[in-house]
LUMLOVEX-780696 format. One record per atom (N, C-alpha, C, O): residue in three letters; chain; x, y, z. Coordinates in steps of 0.1 Angstrom, whole numbers. Atoms other than C-alpha are relative to their C-alpha. Example, Ala and Ser with C-alpha at 12.3 -4.5 7.8 and 13.67 -1.06 7.14 Angstrom:
LUMLOVEX-780696
+------+-----+-------+-------+-------+
: type : mol :    px :    py :    pz :
+------+-----+-------+-------+-------+
:  ALA :   A :     9 :   -12 :     0 :
:  ALA :   A :   123 :   -45 :    78 :
:  ALA :   A :     9 :    12 :     0 :
:  ALA :   A :    19 :    12 :     7 :
:  SER :   A :    -9 :   -11 :     0 :
:  SER :   A :   137 :   -11 :    71 :
:  SER :   A :    -8 :    11 :     8 :
:  SER :   A :    -3 :    22 :     9 :
+------+-----+-------+-------+-------+
end
This chain:
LUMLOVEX-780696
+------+-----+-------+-------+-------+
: type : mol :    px :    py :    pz :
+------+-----+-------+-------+-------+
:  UNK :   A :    13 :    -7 :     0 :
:  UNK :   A :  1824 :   908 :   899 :
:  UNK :   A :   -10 :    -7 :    -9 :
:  UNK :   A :    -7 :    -9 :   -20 :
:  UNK :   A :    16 :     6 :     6 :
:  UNK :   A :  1791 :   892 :   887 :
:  UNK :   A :    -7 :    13 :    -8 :
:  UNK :   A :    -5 :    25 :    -6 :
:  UNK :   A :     1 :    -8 :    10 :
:  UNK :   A :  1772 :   908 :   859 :
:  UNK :   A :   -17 :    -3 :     4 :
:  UNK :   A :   -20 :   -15 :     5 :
:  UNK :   A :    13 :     5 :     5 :
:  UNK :   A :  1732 :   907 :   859 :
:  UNK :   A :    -6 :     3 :    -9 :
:  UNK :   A :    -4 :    14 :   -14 :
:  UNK :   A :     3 :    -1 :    16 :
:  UNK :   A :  1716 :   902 :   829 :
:  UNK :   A :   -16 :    -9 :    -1 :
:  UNK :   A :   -16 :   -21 :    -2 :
:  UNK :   A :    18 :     1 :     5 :
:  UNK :   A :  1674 :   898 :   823 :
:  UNK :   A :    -1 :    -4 :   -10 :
:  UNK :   A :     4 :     4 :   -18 :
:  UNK :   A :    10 :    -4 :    12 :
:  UNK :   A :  1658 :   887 :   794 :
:  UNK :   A :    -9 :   -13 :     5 :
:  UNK :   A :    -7 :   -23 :    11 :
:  UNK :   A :    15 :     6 :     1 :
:  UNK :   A :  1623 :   876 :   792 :
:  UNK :   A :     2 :   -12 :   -13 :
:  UNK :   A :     6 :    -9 :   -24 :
:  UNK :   A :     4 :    10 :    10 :
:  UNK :   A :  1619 :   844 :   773 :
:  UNK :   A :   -13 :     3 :    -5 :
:  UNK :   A :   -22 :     5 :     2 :
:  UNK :   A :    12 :    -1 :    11 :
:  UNK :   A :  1592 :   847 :   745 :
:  UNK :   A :    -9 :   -16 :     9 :
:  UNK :   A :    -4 :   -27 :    11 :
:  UNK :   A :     5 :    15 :    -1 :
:  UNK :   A :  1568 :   819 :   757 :
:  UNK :   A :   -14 :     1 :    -9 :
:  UNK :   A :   -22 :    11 :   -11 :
:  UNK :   A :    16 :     3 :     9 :
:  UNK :   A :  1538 :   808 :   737 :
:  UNK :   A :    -7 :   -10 :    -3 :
:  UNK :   A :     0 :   -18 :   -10 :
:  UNK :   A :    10 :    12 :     0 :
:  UNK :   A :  1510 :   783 :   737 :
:  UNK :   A :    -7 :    -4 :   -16 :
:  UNK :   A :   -16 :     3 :   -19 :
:  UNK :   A :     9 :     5 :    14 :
:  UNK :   A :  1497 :   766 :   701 :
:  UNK :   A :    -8 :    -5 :     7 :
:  UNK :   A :    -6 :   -12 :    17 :
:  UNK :   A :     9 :     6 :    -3 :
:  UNK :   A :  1464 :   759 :   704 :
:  UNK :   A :   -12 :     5 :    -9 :
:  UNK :   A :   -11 :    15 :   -16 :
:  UNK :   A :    10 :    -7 :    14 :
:  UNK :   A :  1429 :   763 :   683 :
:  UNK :   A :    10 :     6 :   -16 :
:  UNK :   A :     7 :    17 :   -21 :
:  UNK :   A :    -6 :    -2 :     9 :
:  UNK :   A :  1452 :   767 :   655 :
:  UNK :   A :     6 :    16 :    -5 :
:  UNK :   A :     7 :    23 :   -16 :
:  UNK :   A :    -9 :   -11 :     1 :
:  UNK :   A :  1469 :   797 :   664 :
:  UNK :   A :    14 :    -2 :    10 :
:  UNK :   A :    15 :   -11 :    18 :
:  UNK :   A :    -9 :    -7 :   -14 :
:  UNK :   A :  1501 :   810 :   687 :
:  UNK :   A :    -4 :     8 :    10 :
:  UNK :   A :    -1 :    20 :     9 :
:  UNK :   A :    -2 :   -13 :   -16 :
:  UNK :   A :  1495 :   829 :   718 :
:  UNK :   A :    11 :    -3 :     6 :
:  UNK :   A :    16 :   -14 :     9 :
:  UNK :   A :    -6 :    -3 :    -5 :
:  UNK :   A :  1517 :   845 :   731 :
:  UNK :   A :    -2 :     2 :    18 :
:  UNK :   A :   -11 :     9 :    23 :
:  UNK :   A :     9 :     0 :   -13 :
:  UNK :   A :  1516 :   840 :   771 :
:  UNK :   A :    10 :    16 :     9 :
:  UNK :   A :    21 :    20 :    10 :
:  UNK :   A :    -4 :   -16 :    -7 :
:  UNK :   A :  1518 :   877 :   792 :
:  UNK :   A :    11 :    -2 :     6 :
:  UNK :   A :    16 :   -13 :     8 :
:  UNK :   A :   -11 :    -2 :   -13 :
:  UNK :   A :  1545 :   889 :   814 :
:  UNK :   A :    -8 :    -1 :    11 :
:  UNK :   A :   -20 :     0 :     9 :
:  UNK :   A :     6 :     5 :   -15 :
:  UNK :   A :  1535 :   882 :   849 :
:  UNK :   A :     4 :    20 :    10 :
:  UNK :   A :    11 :    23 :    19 :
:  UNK :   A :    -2 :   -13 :    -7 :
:  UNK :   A :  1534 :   921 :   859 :
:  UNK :   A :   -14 :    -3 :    11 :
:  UNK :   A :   -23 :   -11 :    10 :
:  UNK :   A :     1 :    -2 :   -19 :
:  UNK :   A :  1521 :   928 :   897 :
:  UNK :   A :   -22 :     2 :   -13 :
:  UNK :   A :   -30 :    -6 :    -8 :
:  UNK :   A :    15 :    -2 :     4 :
:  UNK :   A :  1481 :   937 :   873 :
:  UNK :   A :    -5 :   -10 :    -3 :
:  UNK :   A :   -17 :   -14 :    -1 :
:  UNK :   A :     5 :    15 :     8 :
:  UNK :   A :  1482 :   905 :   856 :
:  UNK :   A :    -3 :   -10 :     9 :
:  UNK :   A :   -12 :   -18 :     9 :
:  UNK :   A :    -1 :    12 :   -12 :
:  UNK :   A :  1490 :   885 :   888 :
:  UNK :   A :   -15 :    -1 :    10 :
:  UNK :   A :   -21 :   -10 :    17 :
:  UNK :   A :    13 :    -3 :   -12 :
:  UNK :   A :  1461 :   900 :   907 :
:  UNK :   A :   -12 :    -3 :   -13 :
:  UNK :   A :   -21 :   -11 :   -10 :
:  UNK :   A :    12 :     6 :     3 :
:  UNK :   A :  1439 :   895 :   880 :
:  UNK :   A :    -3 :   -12 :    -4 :
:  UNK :   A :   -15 :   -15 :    -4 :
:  UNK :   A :    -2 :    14 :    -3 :
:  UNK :   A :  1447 :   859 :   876 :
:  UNK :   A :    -2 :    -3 :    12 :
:  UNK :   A :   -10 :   -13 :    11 :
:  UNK :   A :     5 :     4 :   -14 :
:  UNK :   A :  1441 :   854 :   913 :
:  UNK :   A :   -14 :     6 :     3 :
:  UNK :   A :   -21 :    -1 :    10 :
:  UNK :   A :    12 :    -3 :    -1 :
:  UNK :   A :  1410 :   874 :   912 :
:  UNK :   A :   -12 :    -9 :   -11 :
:  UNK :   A :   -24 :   -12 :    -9 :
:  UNK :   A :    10 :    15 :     2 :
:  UNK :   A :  1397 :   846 :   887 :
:  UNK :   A :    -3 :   -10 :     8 :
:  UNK :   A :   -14 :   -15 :     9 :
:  UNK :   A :     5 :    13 :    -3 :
:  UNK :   A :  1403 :   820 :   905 :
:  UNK :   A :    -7 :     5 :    12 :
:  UNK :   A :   -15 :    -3 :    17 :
:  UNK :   A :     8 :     1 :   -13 :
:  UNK :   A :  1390 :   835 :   937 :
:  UNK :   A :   -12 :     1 :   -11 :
:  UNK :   A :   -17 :   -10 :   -11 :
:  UNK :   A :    16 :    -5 :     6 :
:  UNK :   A :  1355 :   848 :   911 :
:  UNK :   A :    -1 :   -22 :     2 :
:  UNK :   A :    -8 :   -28 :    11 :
:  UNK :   A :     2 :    13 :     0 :
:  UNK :   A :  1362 :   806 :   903 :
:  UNK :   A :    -7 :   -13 :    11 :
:  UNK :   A :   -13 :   -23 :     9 :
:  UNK :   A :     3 :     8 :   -16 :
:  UNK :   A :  1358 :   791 :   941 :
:  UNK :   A :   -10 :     1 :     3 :
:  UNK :   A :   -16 :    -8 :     9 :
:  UNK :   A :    10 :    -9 :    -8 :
:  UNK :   A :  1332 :   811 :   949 :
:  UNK :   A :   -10 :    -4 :   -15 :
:  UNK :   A :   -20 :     4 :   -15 :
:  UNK :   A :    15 :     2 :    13 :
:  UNK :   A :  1307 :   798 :   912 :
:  UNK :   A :    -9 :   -10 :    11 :
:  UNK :   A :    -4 :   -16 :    20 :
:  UNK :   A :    11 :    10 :    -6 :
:  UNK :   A :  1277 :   779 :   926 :
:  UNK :   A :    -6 :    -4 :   -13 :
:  UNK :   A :   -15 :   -12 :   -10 :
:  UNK :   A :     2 :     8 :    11 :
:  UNK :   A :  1271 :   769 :   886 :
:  UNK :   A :     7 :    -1 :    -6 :
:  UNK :   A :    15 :     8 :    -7 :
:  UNK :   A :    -7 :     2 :    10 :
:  UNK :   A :  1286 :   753 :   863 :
:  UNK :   A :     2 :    11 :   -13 :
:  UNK :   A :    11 :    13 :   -21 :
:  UNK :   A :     5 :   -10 :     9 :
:  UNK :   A :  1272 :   779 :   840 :
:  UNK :   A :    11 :    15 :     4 :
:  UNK :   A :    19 :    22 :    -2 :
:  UNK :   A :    -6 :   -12 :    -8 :
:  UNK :   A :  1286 :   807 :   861 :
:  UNK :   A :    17 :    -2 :    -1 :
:  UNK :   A :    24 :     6 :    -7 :
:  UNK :   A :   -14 :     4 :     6 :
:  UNK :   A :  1321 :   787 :   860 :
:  UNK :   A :     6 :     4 :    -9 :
:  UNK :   A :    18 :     9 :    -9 :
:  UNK :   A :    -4 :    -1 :    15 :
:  UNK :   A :  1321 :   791 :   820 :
:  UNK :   A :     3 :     7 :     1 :
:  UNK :   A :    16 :     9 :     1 :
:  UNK :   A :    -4 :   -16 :    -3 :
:  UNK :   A :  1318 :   826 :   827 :
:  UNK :   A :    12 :     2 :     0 :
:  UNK :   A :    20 :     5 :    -9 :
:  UNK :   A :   -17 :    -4 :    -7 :
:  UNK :   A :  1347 :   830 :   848 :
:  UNK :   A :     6 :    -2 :    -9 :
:  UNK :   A :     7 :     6 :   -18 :
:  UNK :   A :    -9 :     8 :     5 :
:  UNK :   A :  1368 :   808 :   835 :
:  UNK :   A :     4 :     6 :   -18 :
:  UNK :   A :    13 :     3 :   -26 :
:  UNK :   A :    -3 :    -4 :    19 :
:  UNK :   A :  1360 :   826 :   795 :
:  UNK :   A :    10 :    11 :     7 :
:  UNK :   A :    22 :     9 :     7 :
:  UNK :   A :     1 :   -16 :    -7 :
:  UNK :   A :  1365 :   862 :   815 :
:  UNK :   A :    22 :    -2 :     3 :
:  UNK :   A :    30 :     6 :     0 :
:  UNK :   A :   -14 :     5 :    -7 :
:  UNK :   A :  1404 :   840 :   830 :
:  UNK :   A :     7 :    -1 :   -16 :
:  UNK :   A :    17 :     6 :   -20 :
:  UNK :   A :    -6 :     0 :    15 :
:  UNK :   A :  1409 :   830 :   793 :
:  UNK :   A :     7 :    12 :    -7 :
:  UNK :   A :    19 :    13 :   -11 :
:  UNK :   A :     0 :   -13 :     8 :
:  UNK :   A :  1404 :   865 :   779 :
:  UNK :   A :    14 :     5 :     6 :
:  UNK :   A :    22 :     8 :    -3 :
:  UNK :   A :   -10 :    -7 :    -7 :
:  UNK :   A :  1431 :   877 :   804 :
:  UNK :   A :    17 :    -1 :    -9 :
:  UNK :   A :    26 :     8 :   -10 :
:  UNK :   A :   -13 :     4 :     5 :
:  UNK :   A :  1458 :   854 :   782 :
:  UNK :   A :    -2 :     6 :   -13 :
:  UNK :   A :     4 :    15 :   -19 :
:  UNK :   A :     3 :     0 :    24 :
:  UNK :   A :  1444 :   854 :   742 :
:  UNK :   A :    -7 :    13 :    -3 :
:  UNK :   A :    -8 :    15 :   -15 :
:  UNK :   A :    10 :    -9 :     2 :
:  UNK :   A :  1421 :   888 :   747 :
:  UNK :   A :   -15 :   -11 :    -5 :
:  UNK :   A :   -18 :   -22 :    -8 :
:  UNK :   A :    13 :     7 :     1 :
:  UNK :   A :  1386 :   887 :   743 :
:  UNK :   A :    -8 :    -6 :   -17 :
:  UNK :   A :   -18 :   -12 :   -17 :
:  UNK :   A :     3 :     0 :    10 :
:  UNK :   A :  1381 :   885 :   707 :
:  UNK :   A :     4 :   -15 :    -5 :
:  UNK :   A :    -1 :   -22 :   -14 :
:  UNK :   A :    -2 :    13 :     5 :
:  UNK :   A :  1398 :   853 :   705 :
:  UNK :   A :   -10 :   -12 :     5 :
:  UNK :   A :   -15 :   -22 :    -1 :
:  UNK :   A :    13 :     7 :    -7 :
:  UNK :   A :  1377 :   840 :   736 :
:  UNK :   A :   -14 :    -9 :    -7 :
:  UNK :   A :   -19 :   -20 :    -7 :
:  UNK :   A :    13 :     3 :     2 :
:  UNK :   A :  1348 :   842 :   720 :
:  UNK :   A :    -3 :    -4 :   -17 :
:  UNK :   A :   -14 :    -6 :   -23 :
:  UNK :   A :     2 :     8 :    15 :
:  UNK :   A :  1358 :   828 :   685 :
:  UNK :   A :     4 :   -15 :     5 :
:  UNK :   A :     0 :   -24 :    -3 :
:  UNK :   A :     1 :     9 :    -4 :
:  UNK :   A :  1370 :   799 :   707 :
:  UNK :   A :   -16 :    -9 :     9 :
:  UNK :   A :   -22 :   -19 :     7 :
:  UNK :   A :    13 :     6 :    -7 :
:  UNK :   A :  1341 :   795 :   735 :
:  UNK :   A :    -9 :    15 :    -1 :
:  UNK :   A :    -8 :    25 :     6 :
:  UNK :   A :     9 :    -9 :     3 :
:  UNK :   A :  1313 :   816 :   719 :
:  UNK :   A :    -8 :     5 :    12 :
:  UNK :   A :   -12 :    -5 :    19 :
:  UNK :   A :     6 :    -4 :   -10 :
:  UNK :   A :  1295 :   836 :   747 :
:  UNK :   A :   -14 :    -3 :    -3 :
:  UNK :   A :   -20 :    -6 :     7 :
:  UNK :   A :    13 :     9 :     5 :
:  UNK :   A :  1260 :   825 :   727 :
:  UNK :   A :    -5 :   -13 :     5 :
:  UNK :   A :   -16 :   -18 :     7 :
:  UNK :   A :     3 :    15 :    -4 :
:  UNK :   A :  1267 :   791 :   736 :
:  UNK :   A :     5 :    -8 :    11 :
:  UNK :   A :     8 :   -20 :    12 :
:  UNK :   A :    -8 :     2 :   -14 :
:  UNK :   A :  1280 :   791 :   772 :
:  UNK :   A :    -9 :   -15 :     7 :
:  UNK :   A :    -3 :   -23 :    14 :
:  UNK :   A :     5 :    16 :    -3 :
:  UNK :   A :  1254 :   759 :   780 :
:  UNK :   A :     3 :    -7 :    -6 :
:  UNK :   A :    -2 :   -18 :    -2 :
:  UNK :   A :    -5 :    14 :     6 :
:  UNK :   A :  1272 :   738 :   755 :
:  UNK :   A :    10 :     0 :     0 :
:  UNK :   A :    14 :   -11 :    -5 :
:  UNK :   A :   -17 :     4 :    -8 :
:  UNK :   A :  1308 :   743 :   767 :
:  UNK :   A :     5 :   -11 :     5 :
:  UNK :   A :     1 :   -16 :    16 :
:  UNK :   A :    -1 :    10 :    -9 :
:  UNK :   A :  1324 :   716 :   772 :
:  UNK :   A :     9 :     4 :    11 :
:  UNK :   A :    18 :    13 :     9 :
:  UNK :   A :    -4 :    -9 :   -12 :
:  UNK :   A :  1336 :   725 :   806 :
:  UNK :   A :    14 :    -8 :     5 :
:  UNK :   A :    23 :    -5 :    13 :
:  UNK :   A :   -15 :     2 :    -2 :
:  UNK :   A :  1363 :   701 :   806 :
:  UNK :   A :    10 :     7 :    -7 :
:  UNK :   A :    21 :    12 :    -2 :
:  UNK :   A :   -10 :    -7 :     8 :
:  UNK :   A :  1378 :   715 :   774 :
:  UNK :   A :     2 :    15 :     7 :
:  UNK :   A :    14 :    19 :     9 :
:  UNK :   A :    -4 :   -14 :    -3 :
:  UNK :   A :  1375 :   751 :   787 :
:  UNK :   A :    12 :     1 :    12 :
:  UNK :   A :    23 :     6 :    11 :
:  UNK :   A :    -8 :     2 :   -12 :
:  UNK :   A :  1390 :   744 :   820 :
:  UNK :   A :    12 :    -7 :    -4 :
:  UNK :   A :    21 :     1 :    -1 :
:  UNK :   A :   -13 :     3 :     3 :
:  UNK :   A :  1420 :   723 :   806 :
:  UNK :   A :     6 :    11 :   -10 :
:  UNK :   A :    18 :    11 :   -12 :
:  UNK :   A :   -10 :   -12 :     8 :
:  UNK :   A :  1428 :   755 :   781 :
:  UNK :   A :     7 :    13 :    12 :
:  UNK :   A :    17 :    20 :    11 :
:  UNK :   A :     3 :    -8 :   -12 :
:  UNK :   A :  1421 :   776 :   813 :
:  UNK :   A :    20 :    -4 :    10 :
:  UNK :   A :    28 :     4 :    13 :
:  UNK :   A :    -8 :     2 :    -7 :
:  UNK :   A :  1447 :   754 :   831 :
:  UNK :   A :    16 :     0 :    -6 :
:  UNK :   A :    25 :     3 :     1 :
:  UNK :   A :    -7 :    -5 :    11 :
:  UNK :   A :  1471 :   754 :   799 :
:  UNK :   A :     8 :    13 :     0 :
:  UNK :   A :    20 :    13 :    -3 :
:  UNK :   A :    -6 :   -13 :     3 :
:  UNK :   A :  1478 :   788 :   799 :
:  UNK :   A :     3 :     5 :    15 :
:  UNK :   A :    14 :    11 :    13 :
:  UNK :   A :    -2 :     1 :   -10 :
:  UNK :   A :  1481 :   792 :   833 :
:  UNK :   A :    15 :   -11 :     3 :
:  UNK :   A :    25 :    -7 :     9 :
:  UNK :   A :    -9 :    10 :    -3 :
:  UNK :   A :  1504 :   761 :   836 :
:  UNK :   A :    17 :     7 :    -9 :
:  UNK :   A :    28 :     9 :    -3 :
:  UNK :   A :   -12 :   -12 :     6 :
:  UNK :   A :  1528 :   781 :   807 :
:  UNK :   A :     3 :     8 :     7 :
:  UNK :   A :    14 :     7 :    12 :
:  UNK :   A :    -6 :   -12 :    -7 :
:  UNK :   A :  1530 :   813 :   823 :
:  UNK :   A :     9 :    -1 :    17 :
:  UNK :   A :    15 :     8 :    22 :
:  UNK :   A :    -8 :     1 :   -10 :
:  UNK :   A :  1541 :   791 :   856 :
:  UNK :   A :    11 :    -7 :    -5 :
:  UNK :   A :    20 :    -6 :     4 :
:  UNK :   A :    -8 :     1 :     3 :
:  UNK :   A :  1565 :   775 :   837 :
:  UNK :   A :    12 :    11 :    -3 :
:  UNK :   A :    24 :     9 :     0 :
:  UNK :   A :    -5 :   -16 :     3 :
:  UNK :   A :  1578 :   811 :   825 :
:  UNK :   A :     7 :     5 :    15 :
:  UNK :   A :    16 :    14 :    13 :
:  UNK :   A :    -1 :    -5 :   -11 :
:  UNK :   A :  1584 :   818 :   863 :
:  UNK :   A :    12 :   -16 :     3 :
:  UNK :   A :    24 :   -14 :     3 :
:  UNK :   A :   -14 :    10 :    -5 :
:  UNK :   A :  1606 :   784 :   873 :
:  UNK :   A :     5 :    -2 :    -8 :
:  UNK :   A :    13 :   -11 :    -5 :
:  UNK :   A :   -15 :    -1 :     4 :
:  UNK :   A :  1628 :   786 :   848 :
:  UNK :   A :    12 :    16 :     1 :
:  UNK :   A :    23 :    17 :    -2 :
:  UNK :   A :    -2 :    -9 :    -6 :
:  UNK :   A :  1632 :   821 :   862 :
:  UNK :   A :     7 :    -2 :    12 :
:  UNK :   A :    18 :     3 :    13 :
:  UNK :   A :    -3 :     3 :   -12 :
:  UNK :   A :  1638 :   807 :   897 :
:  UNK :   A :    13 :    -7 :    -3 :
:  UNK :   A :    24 :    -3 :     0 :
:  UNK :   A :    -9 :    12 :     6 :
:  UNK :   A :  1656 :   778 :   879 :
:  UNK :   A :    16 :    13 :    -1 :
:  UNK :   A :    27 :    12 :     5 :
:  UNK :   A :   -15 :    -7 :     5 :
:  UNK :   A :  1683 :   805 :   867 :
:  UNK :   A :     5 :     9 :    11 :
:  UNK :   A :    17 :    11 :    11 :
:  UNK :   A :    -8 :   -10 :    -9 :
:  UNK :   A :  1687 :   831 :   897 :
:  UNK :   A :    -6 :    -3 :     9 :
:  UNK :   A :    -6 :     8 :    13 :
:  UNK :   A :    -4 :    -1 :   -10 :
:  UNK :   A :  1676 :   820 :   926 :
:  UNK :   A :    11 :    -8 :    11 :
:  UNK :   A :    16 :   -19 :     8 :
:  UNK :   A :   -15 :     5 :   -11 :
:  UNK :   A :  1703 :   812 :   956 :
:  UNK :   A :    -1 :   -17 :    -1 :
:  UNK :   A :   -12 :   -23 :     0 :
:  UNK :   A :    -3 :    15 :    -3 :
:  UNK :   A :  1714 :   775 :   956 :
:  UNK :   A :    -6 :    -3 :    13 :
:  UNK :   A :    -2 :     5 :    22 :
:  UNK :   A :     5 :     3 :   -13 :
:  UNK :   A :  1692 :   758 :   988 :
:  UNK :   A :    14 :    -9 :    10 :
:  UNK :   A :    23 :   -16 :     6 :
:  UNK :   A :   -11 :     3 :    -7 :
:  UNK :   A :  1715 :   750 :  1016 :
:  UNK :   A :    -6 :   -15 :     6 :
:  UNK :   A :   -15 :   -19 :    13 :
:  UNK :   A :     5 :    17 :    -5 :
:  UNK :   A :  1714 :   711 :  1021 :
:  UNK :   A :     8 :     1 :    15 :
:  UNK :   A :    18 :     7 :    18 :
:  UNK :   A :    -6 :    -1 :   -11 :
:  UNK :   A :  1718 :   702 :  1058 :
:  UNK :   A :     0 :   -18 :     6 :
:  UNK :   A :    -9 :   -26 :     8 :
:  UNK :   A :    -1 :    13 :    -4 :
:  UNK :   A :  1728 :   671 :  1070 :
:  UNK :   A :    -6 :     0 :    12 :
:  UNK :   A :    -7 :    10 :    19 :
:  UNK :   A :     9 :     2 :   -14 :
:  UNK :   A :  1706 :   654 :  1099 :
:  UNK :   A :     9 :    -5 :     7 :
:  UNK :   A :    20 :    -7 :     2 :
:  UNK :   A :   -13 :     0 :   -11 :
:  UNK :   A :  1726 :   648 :  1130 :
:  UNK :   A :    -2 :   -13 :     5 :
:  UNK :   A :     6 :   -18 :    13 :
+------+-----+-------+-------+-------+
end
């Protein structure tokens, strides 16, 4: 008989000279992660990007951190690469958090020899 057994790995991102901690991936979180990037596709400024992309931030670190990192005052001098690579960062964690999920329970792929 097989046994199943869960646990959530703690994951967390150093960065700006703290820890975050990166969320669980519950069914609210997912949609609002996908509801950034669709707000994201759909910017027609770079300016409007920042936005987003602070708004995507906030979702991981809350807003309070946001905006001790990329001040909402000074959303025209963002560097928009840095934002977007912390953007992608924390996002890139939380998908790691998910394949080593897969990694551990799902089914072995059935290799098929070509004929």
């Amino acid at each position: 008989m097989s046994t199943f057994e869960y646990t959530r790995e703690n994951i967390t991102l150093e960065a700006y000279g703290k820890e975050y901690p990166i969320p669980t991936k519950t069914a609210d979180f997912i949609n609002s992660v996908n509801d950034i990037q669709a707000q994201l596709a759909a910017c027609k400024t770079a300016t409007e990007t920042v936005e987003v992309t602070r708004k995507g931030i906030a979702l991981f670190i809350g807003d309070d951190e946001t905006e001790r990192i990329f001040p909402s005052d000074r959303i025209g001098d963002i560097d928009t690469d840095e934002i977007a690579a912390f953007w992608w960062a924390l996002n890139a964690e939380s998908n790691r958090a998910t394949q080593a999920v897969i990694e551990k329970y799902a089914p072995n792929p059935v290799i098929r020899k070509a004929k």
